[in-house]
N, C-alpha and C positions, 0 to 999 in steps of 0.2 A: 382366657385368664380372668381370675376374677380379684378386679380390680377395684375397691373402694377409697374414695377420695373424701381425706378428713381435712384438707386446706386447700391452700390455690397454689402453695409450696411443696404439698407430701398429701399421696396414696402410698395404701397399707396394700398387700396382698398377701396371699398364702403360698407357698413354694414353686419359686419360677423356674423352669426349664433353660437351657443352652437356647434352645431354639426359641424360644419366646422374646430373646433379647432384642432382635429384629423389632417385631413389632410394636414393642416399648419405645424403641427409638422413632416409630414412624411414627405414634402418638403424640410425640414431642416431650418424653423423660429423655433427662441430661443427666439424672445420674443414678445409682441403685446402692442400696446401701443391705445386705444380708445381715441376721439378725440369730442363723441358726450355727450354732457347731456342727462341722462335718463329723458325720458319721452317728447322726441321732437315730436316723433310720433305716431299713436298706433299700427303700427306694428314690433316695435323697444321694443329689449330685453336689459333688463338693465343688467349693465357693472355686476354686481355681476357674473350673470350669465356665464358672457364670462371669467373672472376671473377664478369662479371655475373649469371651461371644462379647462383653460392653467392650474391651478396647475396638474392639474389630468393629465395630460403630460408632466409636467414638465418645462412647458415653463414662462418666467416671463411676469407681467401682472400691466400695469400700467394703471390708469384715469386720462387725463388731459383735463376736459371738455372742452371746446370754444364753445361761440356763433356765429354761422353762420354769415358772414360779419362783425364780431366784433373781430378780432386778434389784440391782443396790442404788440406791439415791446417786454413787458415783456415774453408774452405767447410765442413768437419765438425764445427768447433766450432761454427760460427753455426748451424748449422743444429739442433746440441743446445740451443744458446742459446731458438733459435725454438721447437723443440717445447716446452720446457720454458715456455715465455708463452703457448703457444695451449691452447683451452679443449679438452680431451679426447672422445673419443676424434679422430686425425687422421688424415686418408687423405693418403700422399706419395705421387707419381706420377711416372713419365717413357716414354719411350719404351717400354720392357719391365719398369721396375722396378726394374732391377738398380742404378744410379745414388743411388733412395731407398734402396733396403738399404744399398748401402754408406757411404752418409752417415749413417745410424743407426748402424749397424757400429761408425765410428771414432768419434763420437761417444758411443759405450757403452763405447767403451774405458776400464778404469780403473774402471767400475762393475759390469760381469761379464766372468766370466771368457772368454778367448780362447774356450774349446774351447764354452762357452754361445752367445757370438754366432754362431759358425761351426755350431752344430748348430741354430738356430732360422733362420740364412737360408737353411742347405741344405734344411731340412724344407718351406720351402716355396717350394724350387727354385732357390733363387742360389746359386751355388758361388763362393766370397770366397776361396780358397785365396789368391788373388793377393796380397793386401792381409793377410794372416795377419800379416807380420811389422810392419805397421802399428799392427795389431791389440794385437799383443804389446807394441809401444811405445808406450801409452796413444795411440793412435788419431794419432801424429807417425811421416813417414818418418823411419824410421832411415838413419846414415848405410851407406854399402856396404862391411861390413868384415866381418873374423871375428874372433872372440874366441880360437878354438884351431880347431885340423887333426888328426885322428887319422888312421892304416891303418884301424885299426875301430873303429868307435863301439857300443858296446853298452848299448841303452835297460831299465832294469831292472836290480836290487841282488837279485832272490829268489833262487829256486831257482835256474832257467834260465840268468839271468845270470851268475852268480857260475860255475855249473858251465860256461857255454859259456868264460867266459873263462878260466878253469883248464885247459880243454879246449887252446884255440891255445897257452899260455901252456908247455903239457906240448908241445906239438909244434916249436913254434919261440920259442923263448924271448926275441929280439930284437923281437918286434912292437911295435909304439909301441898299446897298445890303451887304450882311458878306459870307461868305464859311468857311465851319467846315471844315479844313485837321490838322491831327496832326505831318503829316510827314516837314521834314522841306529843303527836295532833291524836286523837279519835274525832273521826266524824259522822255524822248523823245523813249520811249520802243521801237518802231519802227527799230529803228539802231540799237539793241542788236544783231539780224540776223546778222549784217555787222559788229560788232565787234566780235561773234563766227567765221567769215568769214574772219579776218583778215582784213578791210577794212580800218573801225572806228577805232578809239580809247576811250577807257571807255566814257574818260573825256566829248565829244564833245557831251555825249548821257545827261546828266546831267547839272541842274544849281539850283540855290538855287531857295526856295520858292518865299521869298518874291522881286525875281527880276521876276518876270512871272505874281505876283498877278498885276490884274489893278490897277490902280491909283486911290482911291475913294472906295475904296473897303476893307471892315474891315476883317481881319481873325484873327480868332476864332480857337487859336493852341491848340486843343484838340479833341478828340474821341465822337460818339456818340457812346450811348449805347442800347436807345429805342425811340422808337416814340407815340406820343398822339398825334392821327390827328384829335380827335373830339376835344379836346383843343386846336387845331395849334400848340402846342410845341413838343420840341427835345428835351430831357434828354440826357446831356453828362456827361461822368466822371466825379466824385463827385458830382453826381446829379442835377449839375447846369442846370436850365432850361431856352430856350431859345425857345423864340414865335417868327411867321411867320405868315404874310399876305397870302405868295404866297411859298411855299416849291419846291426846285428842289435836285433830287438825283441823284446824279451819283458819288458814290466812287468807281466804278469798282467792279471788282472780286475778289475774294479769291483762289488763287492760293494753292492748298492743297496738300502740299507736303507730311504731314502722310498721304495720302490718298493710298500710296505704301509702302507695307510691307518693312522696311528695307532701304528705300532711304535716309530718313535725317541723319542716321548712315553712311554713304558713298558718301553722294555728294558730290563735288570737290575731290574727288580722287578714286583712282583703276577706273580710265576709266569712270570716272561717270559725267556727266556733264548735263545742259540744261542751253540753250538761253533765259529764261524764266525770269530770277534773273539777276541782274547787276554782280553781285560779281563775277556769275561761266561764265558767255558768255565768258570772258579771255581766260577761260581753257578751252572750248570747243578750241579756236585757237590755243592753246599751244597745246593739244591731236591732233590736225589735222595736223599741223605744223611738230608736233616732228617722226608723222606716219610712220612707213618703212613696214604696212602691218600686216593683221590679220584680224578677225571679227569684221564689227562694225556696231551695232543694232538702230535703229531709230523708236521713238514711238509714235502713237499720239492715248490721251483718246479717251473715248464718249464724241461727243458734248454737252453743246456748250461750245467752249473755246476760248481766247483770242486768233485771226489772226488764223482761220483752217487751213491757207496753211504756217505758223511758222513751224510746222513740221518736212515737206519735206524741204523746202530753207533750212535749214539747213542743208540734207543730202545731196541736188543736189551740195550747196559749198564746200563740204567735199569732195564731190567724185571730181568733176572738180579739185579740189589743188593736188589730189592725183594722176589724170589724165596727169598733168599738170607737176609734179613730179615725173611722171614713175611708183608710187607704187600702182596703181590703181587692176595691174593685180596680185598682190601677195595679196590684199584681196577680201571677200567675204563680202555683205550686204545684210541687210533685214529692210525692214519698214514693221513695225507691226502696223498696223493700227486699231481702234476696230470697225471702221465704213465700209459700202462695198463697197467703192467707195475712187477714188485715189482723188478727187476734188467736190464738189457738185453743181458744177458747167461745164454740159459736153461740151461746146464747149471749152473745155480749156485741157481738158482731150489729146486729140490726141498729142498735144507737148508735155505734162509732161511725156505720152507714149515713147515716142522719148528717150527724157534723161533717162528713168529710165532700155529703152534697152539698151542704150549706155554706161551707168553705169554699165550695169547686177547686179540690185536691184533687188533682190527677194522680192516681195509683198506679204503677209502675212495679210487680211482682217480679220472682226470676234475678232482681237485678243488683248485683253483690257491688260496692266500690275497690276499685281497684286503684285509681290514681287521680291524684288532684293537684292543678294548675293554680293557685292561687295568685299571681299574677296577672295571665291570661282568663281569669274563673271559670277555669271548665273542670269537670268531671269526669270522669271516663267511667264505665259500669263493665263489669262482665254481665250480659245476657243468657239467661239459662233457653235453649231451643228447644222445641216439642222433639226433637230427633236425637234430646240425649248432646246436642254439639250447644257450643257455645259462639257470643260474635260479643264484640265491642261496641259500647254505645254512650257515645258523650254528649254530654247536656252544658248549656253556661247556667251561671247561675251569678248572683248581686247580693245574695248569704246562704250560705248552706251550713245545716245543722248534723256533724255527723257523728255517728256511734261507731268505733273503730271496732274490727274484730277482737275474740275475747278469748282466755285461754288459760289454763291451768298454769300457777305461778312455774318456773323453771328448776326450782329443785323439787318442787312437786312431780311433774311431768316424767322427769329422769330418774327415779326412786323407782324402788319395789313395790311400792304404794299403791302404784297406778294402774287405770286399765289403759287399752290397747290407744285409749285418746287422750291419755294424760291425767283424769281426775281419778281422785282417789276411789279405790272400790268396793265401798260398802254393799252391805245389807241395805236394801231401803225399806225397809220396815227398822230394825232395831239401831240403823246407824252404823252397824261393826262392821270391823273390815271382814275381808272374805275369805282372808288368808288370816292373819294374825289376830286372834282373838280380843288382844289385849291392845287393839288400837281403832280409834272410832272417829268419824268426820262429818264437820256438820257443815252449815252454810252454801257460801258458793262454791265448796272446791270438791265438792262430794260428786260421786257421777249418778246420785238418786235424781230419776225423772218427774221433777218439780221445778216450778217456776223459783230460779234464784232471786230470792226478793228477801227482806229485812222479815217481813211478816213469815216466811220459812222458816230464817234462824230462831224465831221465836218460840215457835212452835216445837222445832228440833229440840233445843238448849233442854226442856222440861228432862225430853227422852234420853237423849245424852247421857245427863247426870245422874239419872237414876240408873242406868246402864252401867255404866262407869262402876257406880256403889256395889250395884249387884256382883261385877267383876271381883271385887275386894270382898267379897260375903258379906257387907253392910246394908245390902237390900233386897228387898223380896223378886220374884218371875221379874223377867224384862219387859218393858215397856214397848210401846209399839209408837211409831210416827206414821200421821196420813196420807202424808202429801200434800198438807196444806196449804198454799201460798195465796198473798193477795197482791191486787196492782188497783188502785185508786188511780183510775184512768182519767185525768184533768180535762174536759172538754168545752171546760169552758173557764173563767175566771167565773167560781161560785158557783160552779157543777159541778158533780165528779159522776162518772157509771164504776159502781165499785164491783170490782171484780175479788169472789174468791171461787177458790175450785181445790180439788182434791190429786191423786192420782188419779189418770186417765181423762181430766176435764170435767168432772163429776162437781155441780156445781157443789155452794159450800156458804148459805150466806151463814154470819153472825146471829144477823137482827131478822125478825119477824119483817117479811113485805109491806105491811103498814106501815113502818119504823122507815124502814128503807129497803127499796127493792132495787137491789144490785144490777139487773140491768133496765136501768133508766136512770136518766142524768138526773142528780139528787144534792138539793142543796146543805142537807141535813147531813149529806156524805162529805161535801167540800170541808163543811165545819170539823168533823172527824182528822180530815186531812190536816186540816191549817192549825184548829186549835186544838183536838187530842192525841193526834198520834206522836209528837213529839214529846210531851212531857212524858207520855204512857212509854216511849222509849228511853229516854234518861233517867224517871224516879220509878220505873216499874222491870222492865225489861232488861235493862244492864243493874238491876238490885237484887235482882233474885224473884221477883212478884210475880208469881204466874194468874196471874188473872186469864180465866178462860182458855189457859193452856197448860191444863190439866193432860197428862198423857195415857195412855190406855192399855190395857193390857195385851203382849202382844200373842194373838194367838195362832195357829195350823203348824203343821208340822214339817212342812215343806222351807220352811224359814230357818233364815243361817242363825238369827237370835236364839238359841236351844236356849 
């Protein structure tokens, strides 16, 4: 039998036998609930029969026919109604299943979210796109209308968003363009490092929404939930739908903090902290500040995750204060890394070498966090083994700085959108999707093989909008994106080794090697950090200014940008 389980109350399956009923009871289902009309096929046994095999084990036995692509809002309510009186666990059934998922589907409407139902029936194999916007209207067809029409719709308030839409806005100033954010802060995440580090202060990382949106520019303060790309519409909360000419995504990532046993019970205190979140970077400074010595643990997931070198700058600034402070030598560290390499990028490698002997950082590769005692302060790791196996391996610690695993947001992931790992699937050269022409993703939610960093979006946003234009016949050949990304690796308080590179790790500096030679720690680089990359992102980068990120024509013929 094939049996998939979308709760802890109800597995779906595809057409159960007389005989099968046995061993559904030995599984421990209490009850079965059929979902097909007799006599759909001929080698389909009627419900009597599956009846009598459940009493004859004692299991309860309900018929709630539906016709195949005919569910009425009423058939999903009753049928929440019925699971909700039958004794737990229940097996639904029909032809293939896909009938029972969607009848649980809309009947869980209203109690999780879209982007939850649609990731637990795709996991185990129904794809519900259809009924998404069902879904979105507490589990009632909506009627067939639109809320609003834009030329572009741009998914996303951060970095990416705000810069692409400056971006078309500097080139053709008439576009009718709107951005879905529901958040109502923009932050400059970049400085969070330098206020864990004492440098920043919260405030200066932060400004309200709508002083960043451009001028001409509608937003739309609410949530998507799903997407219909062969309609051109977004389904947002309350099912309001809104249609696009020309669609761009970029809401970033999903920073998943359950994704560590034990952490969201203990962050911001017992030594628990990451640079990752506005609220706790403070208290990373406070725990470094207040230091007089002990264990302190430093972590970064599997990739890919927002700024790969976030990590370490946070432990090279920790050690340097504590250096700097005298209490360097009364403790002991370790960066547990789950990846096998201190940088992915090796001409950068031999500095960070440097500081992490001068520190005496124990490196610890292979080693993913899976759970954390914040009480007790221990750690647990999963260990990667030379034989392909894994083992458990826990550490105490007196602060640990951790980077939680990272992941394409959830109605991202569960869309059409995606590839087989959740981020959306562009072109990495022109940015477009690979399926749908008329839809393009920049930043961190794109699954282009580039460091997700600010300095990417910057780069992208040029490409983007001129992409975008060219879609609507307003611009000439498309444009092409490198792979550009940087990480301004903090190694010291008034060092930095600046790191740029291309696709494939192909270094990439800015400035001539006299100026500043990106790998070696550079004071001239720090200054970069501290005093221009900030403003060069609020008065340059979210305005439209492309300074130095001019984009390029894209060219060979093997590329999805035609």
């Amino acid at each position: 039998m094939d049996i998939r389980t979308l709760s802890p109350q109800l597995a779906v399956a595809p057409q159960i036998l007389p005989s099968d009923v046995a061993a559904l009871a030995a599984q421990g289902f209490r009850a079965i609930v059929c979902h097909r009309p007799d006599g759909e096929s001929a080698d389909q046994p009627n419900y009597v029969e599956i009846e009598l095999a459940a009493t004859l084990q004692g299991l309860q036995c309900h018929h709630q026919p539906v016709v195949s692509g005919k569910i009425t809002d009423e058939q999903a309510m009753a049928f929440g109604q019925l699971l909700a009186s039958l004794p737990k666990p229940v097996l639904a059934f029909c032809r293939t299943g896909t009938r029972s998922a969607t009848l649980w589907a809309l009947s869980e409407a209203g109690h999780l979210s879209t982007a939850d139902i649609l990731e637990r029936t795709s996991k185990v194999g129904y794809d519900l796109g259809a009924v998404a916007r069902r879904i979105a209207n507490g589990g009632k067809t909506p009627g067939d209308h639109m809320d609003a029409e834009h030329q572009v719709l741009i998914i996303g308030g951060g970095a990416a968003g705000i810069a692409v839409a400056s971006s078309l806005m500097a080139r053709q100033a008439n576009l009718d363009i709107a951005i879905i954010e529901p958040a109502d802060v923009h932050y400059y995440q970049p400085g969070w490092t330098l206020v864990g580090g004492g440098v920043f202060q919260p405030g200066t990382t932060a400004r309200t929404m709508s002083s960043v949106l451009p001028k001409g520019v509608q937003w739309i303060k609410s949530a998507v939930v799903a997407f219909e790309p062969e309609r051109n519409v977004v389904i947002l909360e309350g099912c309001r739908v809104v249609r696009y000419q020309q669609l761009i995504v970029c809401p970033g990532l999903k920073v998943d903090w359950h994704g560590i046993d034990g952490l969201v019970e203990t962050l911001g205190r017992n030594g628990v902290t990451s640079n990752y979140r506005y609220d706790l970077a403070p208290y990373t400074w406070k725990l470094v500040s207040e230091w007089q010595g002990g264990r302190a643990v430093f972590t970064q997931p599997p990739m890919p995750i927002k700024c790969a070198g976030a990590p370490q700058k946070a432990m090279y600034l920790s050690c340097d204060e504590w250096r700097r402070r005298g209490v360097l030598a009364k403790s002991s560290f370790g960066f547990y890394n789950a990846g096998g390499v201190l940088f992915g990028v090796a001409d950068y490698v031999p500095a960070l070498m440097d500081y992490v002997e001068a520190y005496k950082i124990g490196l610890n590769f292979g080693h993913t966090l899976t759970a954390i005692d914040g009480v007790k302060k221990t750690a647990t790791f999963s260990r990667a083994l030379a034989d392909g196996g894994k083992e458990s391996v826990e550490t105490e610690f007196d602060m640990i700085h951790v980077v939680p695993p990272q992941k394409a947001p959830d109605f991202v992931r569960v869309s059409p959108l995606a590839d087989p790992a959740g981020w959306v699937d562009v072109d990495q050269f022109s940015l477009r999707h690979k399926k749908f022409d008329n839809i393009f993703a920049l930043g961190d939610v794109s699954n282009t093989p580039n460091a997700k960093t600010a300095a990417a979006a910057r780069k992208q946003a040029p490409v983007v909008a001129h992409n975008v234009l060219h879609q609507l016949g307003a611009a000439g050949a498309m444009v092409s994106y490198d792979g550009y990304g940087s990480c301004p690796l903090t190694v010291e308080r008034g060092k930095i080794v600046l790191a740029e590179f291309l696709y494939g790790g192909k270094v990439a500096p800015t400035f001539p090697k006299w100026i500043i030679d990106g790998t070696r720690p550079s004071r001239l680089a720090w200054l970069l950090k501290e005093r221009i990359l900030p403003p060069l992102y609020w008065r340059a980068m979210l305005r439209g200014r492309e300074w130095m990120a001019e984009p390029t024509p894209l060219l060979g013929a093997g590329l999805h940008g035609k």
